[in-house]
C-alpha positions in Angstrom: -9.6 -6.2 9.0 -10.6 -3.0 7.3 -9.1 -1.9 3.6 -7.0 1.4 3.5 -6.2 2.8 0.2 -2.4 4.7 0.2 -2.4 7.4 -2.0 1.3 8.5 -3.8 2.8 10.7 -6.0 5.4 8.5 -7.7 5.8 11.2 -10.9 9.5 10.0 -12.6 9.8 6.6 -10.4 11.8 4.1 -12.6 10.0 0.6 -13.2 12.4 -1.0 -11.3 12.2 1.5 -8.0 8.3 0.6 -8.5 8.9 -2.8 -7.8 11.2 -2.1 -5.4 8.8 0.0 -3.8 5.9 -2.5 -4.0 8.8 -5.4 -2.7 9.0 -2.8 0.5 5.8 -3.2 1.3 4.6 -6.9 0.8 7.9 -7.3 3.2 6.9 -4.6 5.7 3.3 -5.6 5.8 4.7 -9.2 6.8 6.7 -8.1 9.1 4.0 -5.7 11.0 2.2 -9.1 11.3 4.9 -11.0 12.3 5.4 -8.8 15.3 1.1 -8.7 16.0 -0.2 -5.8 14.0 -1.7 -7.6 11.4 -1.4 -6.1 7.9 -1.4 -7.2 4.8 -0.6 -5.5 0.8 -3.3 -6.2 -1.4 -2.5 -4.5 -4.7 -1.0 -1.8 -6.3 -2.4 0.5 -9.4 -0.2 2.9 -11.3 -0.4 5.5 -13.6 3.1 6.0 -15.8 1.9 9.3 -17.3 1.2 11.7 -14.1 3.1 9.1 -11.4 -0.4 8.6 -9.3 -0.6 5.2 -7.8 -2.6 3.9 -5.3 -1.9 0.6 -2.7 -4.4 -1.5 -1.0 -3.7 -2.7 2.5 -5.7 -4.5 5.0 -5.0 -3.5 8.5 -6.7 -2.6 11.6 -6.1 0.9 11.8 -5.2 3.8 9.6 -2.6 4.6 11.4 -0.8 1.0 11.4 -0.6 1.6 7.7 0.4 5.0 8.1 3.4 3.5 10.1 4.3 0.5 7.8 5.3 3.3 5.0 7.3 5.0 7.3 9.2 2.5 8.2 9.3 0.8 4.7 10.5 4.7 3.7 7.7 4.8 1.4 6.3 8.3 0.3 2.5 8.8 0.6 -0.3 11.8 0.5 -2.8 10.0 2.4 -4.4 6.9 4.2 -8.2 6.4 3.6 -10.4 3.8 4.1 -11.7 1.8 1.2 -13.9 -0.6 -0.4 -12.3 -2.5 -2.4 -15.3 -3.6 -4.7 -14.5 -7.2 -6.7 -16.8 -8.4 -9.3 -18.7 -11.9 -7.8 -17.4 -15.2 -9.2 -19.9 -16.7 -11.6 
C-alpha cells in the first residue's frame, strides 16, 4: 500500500473534537478494510497555533482516502502521496 498525506485546516478545533476527529478515522479506516478497501491511519500531526494538521494513511488509492473522510465527515484541503520517512532502528 502506498502513504497519502491528508492535509486540514482545523483553525479553533477543541482538543477534544481533535480526538474525536482522529477516533473517526482509525474507525473509518477499519471499516474501509473490513468491507475490502484496505486502509489504514497512521498518525496525525497538529499545529494548535494556525489549526494545520496533517494525517497519514495507507491505502491503495488517493481517492479511497479521499472517500474515507467523506464518509467519516472529516474536513480536508487535499490528498497527496507521501513518504513517510522513519529514522532506521539502531
Amino acid at each position: 500500500m502506498t502513504v497519502y498525506m491528508v492535509e486540514r485546516n482545523l483553525k479553533g478545533i477543541s482538543m477534544e473534537d481533535l480526538a474525536g476527529a482522529q477516533k473517526a478515522a482509525i474507525s473509518k479506516a477499519a471499516e474501509f478494510s473490513g468491507r475490502g478497501t484496505p486502509a489504514r491511519y497512521l498518525r496525525s500531526v497538529f499545529t494548535p497555533e494556525d489549526g494545520r494538521c496533517l494525517c497519514l494513511f495507507e491505502a491503495e488509492s488517493a481517492s479511497d482516502v479521499e472517500a474515507l473522510n467523506r464518509e467519516a465527515q472529516l474536513p480536508f484541503d487535499r490528498v497527496v502521496e507521501a513518504l513517510d520517512l522513519q529514522p532506521a532502528a539502531s
